[in-house]
MARLO-743004 format. One record per residue (C-alpha): residue number from 1; x, z, y. Coordinates in steps of 0.2 Angstrom, whole numbers, plus 5000, padded with zeros to 4 digits. Last residue first. Layout:
# MARLO-743004
+-----+------+------+-------+
| seq | east |   up | north |
+-----+------+------+-------+
| NUM |    X |    Z |     Y |
...
+-----+------+------+-------+
# end
This chain:
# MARLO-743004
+-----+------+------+-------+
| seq | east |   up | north |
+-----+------+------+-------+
| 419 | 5055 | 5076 |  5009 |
| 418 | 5053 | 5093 |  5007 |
| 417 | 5038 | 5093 |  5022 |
| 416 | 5041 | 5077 |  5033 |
| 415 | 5030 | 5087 |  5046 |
| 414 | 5009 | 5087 |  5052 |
| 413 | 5003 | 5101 |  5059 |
| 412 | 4997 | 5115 |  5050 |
| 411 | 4984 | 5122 |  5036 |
| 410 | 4982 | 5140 |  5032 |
| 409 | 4963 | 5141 |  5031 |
| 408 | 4963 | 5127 |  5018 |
| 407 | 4957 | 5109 |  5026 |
| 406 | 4944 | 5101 |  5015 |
| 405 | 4949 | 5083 |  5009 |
| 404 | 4941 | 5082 |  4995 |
| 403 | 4926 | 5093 |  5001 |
| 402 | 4924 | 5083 |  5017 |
| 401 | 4925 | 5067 |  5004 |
| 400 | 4910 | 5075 |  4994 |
| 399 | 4899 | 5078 |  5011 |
| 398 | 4904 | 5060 |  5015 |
| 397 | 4898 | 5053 |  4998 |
| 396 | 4881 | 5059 |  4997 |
| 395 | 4875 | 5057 |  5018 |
| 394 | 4884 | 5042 |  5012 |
| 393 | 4871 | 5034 |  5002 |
| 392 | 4872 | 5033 |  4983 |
| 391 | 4872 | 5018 |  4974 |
| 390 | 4873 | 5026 |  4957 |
| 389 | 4887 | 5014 |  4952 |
| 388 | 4896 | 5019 |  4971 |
| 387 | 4895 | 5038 |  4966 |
| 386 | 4901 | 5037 |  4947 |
| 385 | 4916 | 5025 |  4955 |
| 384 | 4918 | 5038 |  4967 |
| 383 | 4918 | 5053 |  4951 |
| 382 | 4928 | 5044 |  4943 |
| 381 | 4941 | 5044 |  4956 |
| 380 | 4942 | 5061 |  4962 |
| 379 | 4945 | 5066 |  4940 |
| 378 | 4959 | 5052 |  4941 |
| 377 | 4967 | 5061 |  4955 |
| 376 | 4965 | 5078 |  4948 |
| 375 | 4953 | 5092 |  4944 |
| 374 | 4959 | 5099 |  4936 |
| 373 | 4977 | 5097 |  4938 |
| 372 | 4987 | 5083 |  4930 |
| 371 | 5002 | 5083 |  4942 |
| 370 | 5017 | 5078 |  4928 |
| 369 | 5009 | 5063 |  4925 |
| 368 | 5006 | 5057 |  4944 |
| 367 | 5024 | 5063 |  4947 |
| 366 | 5031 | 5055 |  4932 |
| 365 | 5023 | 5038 |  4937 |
| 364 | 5032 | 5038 |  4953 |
| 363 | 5024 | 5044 |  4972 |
| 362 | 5035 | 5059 |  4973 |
| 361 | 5051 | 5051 |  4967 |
| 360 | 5049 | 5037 |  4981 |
| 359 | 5047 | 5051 |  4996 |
| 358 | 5062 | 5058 |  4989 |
| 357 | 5070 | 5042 |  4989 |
| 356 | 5065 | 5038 |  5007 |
| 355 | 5071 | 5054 |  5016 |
| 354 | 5056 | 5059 |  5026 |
| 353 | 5058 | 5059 |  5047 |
| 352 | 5045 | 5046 |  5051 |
| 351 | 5035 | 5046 |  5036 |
| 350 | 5023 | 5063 |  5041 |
| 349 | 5015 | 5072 |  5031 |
| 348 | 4996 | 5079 |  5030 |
| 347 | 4998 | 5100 |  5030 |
| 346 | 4991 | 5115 |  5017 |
| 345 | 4975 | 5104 |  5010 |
| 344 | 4963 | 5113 |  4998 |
| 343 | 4965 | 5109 |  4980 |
| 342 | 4951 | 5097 |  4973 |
| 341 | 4934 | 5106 |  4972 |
| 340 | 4924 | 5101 |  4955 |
| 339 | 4906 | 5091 |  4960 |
| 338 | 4891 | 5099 |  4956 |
| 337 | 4886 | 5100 |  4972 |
| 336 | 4879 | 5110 |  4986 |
| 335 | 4896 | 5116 |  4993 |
| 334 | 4911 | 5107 |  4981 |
| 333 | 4911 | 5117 |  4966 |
| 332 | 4926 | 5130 |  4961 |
| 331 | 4927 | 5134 |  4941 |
| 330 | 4946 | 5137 |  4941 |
| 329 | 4953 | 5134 |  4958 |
| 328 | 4963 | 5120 |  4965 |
| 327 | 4981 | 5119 |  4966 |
| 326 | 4985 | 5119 |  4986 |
| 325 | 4989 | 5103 |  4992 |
| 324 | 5004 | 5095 |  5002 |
| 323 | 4997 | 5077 |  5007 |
| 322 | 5011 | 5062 |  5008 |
| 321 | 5027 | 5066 |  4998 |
| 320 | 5014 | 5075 |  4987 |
| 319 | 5002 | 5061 |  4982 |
| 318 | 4986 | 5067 |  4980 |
| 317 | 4979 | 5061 |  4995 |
| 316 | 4987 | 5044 |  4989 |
| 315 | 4973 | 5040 |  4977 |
| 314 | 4962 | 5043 |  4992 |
| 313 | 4967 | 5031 |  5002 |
| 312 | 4969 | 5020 |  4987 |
| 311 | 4950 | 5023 |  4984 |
| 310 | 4946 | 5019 |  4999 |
| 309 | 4953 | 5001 |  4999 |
| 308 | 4950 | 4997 |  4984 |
| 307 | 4930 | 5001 |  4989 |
| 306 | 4931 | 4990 |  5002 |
| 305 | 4938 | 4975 |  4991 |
| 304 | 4923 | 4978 |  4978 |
| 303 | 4910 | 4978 |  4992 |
| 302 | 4920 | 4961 |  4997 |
| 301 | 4916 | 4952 |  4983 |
| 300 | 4911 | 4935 |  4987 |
| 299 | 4923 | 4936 |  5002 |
| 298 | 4939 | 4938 |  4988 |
| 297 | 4940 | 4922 |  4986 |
| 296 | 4941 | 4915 |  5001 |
| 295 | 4959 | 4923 |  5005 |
| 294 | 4968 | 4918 |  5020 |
| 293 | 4961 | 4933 |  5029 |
| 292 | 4950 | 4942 |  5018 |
| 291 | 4949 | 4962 |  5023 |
| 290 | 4951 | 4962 |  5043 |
| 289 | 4947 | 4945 |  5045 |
| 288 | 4932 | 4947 |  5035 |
| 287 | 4927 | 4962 |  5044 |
| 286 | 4926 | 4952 |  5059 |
| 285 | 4940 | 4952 |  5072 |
| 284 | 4944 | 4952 |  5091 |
| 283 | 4956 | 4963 |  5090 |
| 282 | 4948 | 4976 |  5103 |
| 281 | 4938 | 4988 |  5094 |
| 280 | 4950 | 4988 |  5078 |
| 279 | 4960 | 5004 |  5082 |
| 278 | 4951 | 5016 |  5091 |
| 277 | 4933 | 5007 |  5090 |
| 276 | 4936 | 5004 |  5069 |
| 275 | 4941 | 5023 |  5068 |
| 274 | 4928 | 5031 |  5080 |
| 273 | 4913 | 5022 |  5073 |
| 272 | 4901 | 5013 |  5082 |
| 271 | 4905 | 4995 |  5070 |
| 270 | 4901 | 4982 |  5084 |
| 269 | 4918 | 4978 |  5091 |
| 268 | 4923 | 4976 |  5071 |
| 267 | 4912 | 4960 |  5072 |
| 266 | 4901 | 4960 |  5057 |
| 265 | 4901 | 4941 |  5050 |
| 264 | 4908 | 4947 |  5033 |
| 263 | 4895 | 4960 |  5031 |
| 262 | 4894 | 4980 |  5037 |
| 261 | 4878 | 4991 |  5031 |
| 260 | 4881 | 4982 |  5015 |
| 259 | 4881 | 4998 |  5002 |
| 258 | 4900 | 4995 |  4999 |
| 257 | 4902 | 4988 |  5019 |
| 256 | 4895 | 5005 |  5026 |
| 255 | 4906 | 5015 |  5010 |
| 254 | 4921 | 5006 |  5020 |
| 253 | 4917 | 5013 |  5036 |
| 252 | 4914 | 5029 |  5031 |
| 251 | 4929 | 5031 |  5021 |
| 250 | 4939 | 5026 |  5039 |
| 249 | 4930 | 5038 |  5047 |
| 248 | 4934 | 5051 |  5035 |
| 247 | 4952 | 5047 |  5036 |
| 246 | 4951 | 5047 |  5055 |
| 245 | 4942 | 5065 |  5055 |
| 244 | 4956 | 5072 |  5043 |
| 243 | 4969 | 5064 |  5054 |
| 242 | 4963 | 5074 |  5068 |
| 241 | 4957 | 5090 |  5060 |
| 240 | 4978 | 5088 |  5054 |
| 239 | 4984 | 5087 |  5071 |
| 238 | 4998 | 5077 |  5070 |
| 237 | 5016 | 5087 |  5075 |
| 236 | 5027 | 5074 |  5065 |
| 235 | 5019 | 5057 |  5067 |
| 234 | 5005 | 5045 |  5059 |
| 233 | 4999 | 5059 |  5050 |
| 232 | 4996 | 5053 |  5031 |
| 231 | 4981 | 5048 |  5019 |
| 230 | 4988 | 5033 |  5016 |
| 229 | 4975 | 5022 |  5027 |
| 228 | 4979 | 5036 |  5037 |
| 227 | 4995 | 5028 |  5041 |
| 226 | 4987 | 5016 |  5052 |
| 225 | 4994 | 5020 |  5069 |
| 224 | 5012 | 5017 |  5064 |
| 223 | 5025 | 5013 |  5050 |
| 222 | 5018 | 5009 |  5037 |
| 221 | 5001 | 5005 |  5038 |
| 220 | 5003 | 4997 |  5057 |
| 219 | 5021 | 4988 |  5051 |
| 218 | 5008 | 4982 |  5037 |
| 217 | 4996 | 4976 |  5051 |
| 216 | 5007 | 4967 |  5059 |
| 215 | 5010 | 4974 |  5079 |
| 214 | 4998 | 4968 |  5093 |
| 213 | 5008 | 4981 |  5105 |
| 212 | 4991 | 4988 |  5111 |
| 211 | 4985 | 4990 |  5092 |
| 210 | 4998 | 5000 |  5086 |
| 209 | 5017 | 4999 |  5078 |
| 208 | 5023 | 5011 |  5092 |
| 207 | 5043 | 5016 |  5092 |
| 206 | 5043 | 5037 |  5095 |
| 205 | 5053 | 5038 |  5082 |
| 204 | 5070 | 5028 |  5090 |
| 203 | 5083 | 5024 |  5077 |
| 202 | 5072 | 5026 |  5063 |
| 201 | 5057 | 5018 |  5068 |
| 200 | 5069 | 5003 |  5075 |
| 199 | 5078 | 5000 |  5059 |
| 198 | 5062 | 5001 |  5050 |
| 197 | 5051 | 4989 |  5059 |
| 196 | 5067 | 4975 |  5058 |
| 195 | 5068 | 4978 |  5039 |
| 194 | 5049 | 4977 |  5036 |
| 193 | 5048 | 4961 |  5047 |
| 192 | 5061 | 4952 |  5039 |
| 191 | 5054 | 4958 |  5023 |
| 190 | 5039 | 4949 |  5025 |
| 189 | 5046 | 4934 |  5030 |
| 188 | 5058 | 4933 |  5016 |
| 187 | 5041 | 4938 |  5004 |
| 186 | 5030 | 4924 |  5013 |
| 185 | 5016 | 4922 |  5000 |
| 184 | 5019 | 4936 |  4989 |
| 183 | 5020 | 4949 |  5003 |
| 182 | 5007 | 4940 |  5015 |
| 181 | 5004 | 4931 |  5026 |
| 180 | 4991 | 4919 |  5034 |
| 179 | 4996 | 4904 |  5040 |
| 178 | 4988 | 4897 |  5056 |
| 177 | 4983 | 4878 |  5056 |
| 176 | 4993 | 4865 |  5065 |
| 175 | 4994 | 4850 |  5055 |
| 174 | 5010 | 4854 |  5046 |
| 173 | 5004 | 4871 |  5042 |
| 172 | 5006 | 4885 |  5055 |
| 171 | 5016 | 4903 |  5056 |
| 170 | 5030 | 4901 |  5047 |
| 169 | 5041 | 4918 |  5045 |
| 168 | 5061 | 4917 |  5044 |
| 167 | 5061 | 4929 |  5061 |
| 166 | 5072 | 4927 |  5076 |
| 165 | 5054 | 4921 |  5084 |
| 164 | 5040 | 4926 |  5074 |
| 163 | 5031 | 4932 |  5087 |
| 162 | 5033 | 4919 |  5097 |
| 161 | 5026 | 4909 |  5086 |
| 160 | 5010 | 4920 |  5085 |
| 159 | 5008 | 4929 |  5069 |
| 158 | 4995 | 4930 |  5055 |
| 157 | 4991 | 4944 |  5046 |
| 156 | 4984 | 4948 |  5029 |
| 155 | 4985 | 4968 |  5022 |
| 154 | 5000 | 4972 |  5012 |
| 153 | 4999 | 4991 |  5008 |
| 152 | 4982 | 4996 |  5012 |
| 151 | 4977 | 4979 |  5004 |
| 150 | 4985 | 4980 |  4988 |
| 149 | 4970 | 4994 |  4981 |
| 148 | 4959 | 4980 |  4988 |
| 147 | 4965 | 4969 |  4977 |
| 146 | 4963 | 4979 |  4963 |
| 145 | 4946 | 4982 |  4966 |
| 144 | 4942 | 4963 |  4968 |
| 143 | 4952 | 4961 |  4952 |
| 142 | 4940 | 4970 |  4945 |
| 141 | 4943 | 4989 |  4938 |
| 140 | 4941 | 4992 |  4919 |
| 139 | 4949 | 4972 |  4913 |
| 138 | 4967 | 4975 |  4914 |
| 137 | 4976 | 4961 |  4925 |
| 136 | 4986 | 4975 |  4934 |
| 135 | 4994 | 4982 |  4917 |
| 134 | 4996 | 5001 |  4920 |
| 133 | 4980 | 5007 |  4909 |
| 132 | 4987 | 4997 |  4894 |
| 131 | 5004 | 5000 |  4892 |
| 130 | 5009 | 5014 |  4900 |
| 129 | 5005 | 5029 |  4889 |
| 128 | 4988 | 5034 |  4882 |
| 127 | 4974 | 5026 |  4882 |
| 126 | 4958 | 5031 |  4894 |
| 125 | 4953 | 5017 |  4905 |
| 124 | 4939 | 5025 |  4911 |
| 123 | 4936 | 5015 |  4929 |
| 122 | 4946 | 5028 |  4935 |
| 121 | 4959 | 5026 |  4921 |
| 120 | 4958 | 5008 |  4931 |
| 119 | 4962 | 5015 |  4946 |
| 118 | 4978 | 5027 |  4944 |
| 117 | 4984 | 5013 |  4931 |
| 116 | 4983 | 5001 |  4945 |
| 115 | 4989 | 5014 |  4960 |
| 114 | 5006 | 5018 |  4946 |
| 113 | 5011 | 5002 |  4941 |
| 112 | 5029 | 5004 |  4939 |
| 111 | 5041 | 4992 |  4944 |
| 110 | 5050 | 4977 |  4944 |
| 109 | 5054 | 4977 |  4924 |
| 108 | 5035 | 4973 |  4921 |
| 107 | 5033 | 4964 |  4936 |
| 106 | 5047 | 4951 |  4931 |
| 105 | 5034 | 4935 |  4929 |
| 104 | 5026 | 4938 |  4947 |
| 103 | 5040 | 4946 |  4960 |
| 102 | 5052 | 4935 |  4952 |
| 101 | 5041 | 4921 |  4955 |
| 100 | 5039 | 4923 |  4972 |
|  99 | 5058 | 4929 |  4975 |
|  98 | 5062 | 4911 |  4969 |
|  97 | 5049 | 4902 |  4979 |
|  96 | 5055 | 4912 |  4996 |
|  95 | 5073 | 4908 |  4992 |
|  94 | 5066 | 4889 |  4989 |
|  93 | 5060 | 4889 |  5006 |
|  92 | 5040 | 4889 |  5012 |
|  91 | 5030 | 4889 |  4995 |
|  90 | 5015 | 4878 |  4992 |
|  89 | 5008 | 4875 |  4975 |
|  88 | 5014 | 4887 |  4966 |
|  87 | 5013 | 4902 |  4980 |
|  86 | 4994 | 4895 |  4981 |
|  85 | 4991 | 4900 |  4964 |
|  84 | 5000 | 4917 |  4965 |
|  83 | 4992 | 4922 |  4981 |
|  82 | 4975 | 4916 |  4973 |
|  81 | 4975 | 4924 |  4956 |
|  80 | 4980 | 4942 |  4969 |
|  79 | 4996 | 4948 |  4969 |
|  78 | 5009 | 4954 |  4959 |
|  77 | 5024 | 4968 |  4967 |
|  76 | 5014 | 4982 |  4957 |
|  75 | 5011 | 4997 |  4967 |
|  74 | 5021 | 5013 |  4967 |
|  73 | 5010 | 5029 |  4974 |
|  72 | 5009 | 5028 |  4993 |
|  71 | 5021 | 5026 |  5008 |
|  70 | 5036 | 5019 |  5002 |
|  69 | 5054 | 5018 |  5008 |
|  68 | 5069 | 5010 |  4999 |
|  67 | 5085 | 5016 |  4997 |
|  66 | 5103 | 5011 |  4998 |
|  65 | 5114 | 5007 |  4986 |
|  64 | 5123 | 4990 |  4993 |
|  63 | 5133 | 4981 |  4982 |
|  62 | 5142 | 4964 |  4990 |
|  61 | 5151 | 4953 |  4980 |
|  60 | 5141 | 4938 |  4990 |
|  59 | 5130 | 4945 |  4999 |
|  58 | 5116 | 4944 |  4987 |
|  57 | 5110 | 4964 |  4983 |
|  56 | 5090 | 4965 |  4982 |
|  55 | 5086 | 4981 |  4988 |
|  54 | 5077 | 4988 |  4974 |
|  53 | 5066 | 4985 |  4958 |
|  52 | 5052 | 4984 |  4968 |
|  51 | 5042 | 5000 |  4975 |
|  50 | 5026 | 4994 |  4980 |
|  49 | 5028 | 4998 |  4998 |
|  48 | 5036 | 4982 |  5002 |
|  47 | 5053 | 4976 |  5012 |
|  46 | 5069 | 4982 |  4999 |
|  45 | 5062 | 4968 |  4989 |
|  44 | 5065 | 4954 |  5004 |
|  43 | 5077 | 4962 |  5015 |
|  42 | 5089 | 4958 |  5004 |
|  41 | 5083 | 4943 |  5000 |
|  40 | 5084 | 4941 |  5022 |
|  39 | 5102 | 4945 |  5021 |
|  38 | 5107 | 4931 |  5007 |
|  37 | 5096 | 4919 |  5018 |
|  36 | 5107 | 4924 |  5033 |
|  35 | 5123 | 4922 |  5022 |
|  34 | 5119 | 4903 |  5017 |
|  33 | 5118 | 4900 |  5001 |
|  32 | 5131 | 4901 |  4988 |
|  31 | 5128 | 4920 |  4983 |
|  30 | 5111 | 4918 |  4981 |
|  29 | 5115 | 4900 |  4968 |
|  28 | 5128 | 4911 |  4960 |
|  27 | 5114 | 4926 |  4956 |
|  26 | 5101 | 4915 |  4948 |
|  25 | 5115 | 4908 |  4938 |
|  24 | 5121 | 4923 |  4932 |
|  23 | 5102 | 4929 |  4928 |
|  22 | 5092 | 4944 |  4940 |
|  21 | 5088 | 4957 |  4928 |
|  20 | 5077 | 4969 |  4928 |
|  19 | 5080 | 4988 |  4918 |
|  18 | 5068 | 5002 |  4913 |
|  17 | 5078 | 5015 |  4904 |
|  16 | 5076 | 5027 |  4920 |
|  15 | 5090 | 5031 |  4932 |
|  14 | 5080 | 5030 |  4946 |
|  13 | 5079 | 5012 |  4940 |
|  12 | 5096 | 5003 |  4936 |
|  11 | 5097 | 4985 |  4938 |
|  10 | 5108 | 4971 |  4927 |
|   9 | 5117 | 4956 |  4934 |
|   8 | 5131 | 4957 |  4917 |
|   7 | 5144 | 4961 |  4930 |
|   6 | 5136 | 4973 |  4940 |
|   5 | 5122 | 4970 |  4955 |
|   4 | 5114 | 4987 |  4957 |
|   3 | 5094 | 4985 |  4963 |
|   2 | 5091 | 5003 |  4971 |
|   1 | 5076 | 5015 |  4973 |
+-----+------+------+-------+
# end
């Protein structure tokens, strides 16, 4: 996806109708700053996940085309009541408060909303088209759902200063406490970050984002050992019964916290399962570290943050830049259940090696649309909602997740696929 700076400061989607504009002013005042803050704005809506409108172009007279990489279905660039309340009352650098609000009041021309719509039609929101269904404030999911739906892609992280050193980040307040950041909070930091972890994955593959090298955890998401927070191998040659047993791990963990097996005070040392031991035994965390860093308002409602965070997972299981599915069969149930069989899985994908704008055109709205098998993503998430309101236990849930992401006879080792 690319941001096009012409003469009246328009932007071009994929094509589409949809258009943001930057205005002449905001443009002269980028293009008179210093060239390093211009960079880092670039850096800045090319960084997330969610798709924004582009790389933002701000070198003066510059155009720049390039893509943008993403790892799951398109994600709204708005965050959380809190982020954006705290973005108003604090913001680090006038580039990082203009981005803020650009990222806030532009979100309808920014991007699709594709996880949210995904979401809330699983919540039965059941209108047609994009209004509706797509808007990220739209009262079927919580907020608190929503919020965790965001996390796989900008979980909270703090940083060391020398961490941060050659970056734009801030990682105390003036009277020493840590910051905690995030996309909407620290955007220029953030995409310095994302920039700098996807030079250096793409010049050199075997570059670890993982727990030994204390990495961020969106570099983690996106670029390393948590890609199966996205349903995806974290490189090519994966074995798929290995990312299938961390993703069913991983929905384990977070139906523990939904029925409250796991609180805010549990230390992720003490969770015995193979996901949280593997890549979260040794950080020294709680789960409300993990989920809430920064973010006290979410801690009331963590069960609905957790269940965000699996359903997202999930979501992007039927995304096919990342999951290469069989179509499912006419009639098929999961075993001992009344539950329709998704397709069957052919291979988990890989990021490393995928060319970032077909990756993008797989996880867009007209790829959800176009992809309405039966039963599809919406179809997987209305039966997790149905599951959670009934409170059922996981000896429920996990066989229904083992059937969701049941491996077809013919499966293989992770690739890029056609992307």
């Amino acid at each position: 996806m690319a941001l096009r700076l012409a003469s009246s400061v328009g932007v071009s989607v994929h094509g589409s109708t949809s258009k943001c504009f930057l205005s002449l002013d905001t443009y002269q005042r980028y293009s008179s700053e210093k060239n390093d803050a211009a960079s880092s704005a670039i850096a800045v809506f090319r960084a997330n996940r969610y798709t924004l409108c582009a790389r933002v172009v701000v070198v003066t007279g510059m155009l720049l085309g390039s893509t943008l990489p993403v790892h799951a279905f398109d994600l709204s660039p708005k965050g959380t009541r809190h982020d954006r309340d705290a973005v108003k009352a604090w913001a680090p650098s006038w580039l990082d408060g203009i981005l803020s609000s650009l990222a806030e009041k532009g979100l309808p021309r920014f991007k699709q909303s594709v996880h949210e719509e995904i979401t809330h039609r699983a919540y039965e929101c059941n209108f047609e088209g994009i209004g509706i269904c797509s808007n990220p404030d739209a009262e079927y999911a919580t907020p608190y759902v929503i919020a965790g739906v965001r996390w796989n892609d900008d979980p909270p992280f703090q940083l060391r200063s020398d961490q941060a050193k050659g970056t734009s980040c801030k990682t105390t307040y003036a009277d020493g406490r840590p910051m905690t950041i995030r996309f909407i909070t620290q955007p220029r930091c953030w995409g310095d970050l994302f920039l700098a972890a996807e030079k250096q994955v793409k010049a050199n593959p075997e570059r670890a984002f993982d727990a030994a090298s204390q990495s961020a955890l969106p570099l983690r998401s996106h670029f390393g050992d948590l890609q199966f927070i996205h349903s995806m191998a974290s490189a090519n040659g994966e074995d798929p019964t290995e990312t299938r047993k961390k993703i069913l791990s991983w929905a384990e963990f977070t139906w523990g916290i939904i029925n409250g097996d796991y609180t805010l005070g549990t230390w992720l040392k003490d969770v015995k399962l193979p996901v949280i031991e593997q890549f979260f035994g040794t950080s020294g965390w709680r789960v409300q570290e993990l989920f809430t860093l920064g973010d006290p308002s979410l801690r009331a409602h963590l069960g609905d943050v957790a269940f965000g965070s699996l359903l997202h997972m999930v979501e992007d299981s039927f995304a096919a830049g990342h999951v290469n599915r069989l179509e499912p069969v006419l009639g098929e149930k999961c075993a001992n259940s009344q539950h329709r069989a998704p397709g069957p899985i052919q291979e988990f994908h890989s990021y490393t090696q995928q060319d970032s704008d077909k990756h993008a055109e797989a996880d867009s709205r007209n790829a959800f649309v176009n992809n309405r098998l039966t039963p599809d993503v919406v179809d997987v998430g209305r039966t997790l909602v149905a599951l959670r309101k009934a409170n059922a236990a996981w000896s429920e849930v996990g066989p229904y997740l083992e059937c969701v992401y049941k491996l077809a006879p013919t499966v293989g080792n992770a690739t890029a696929g056609n992307f």
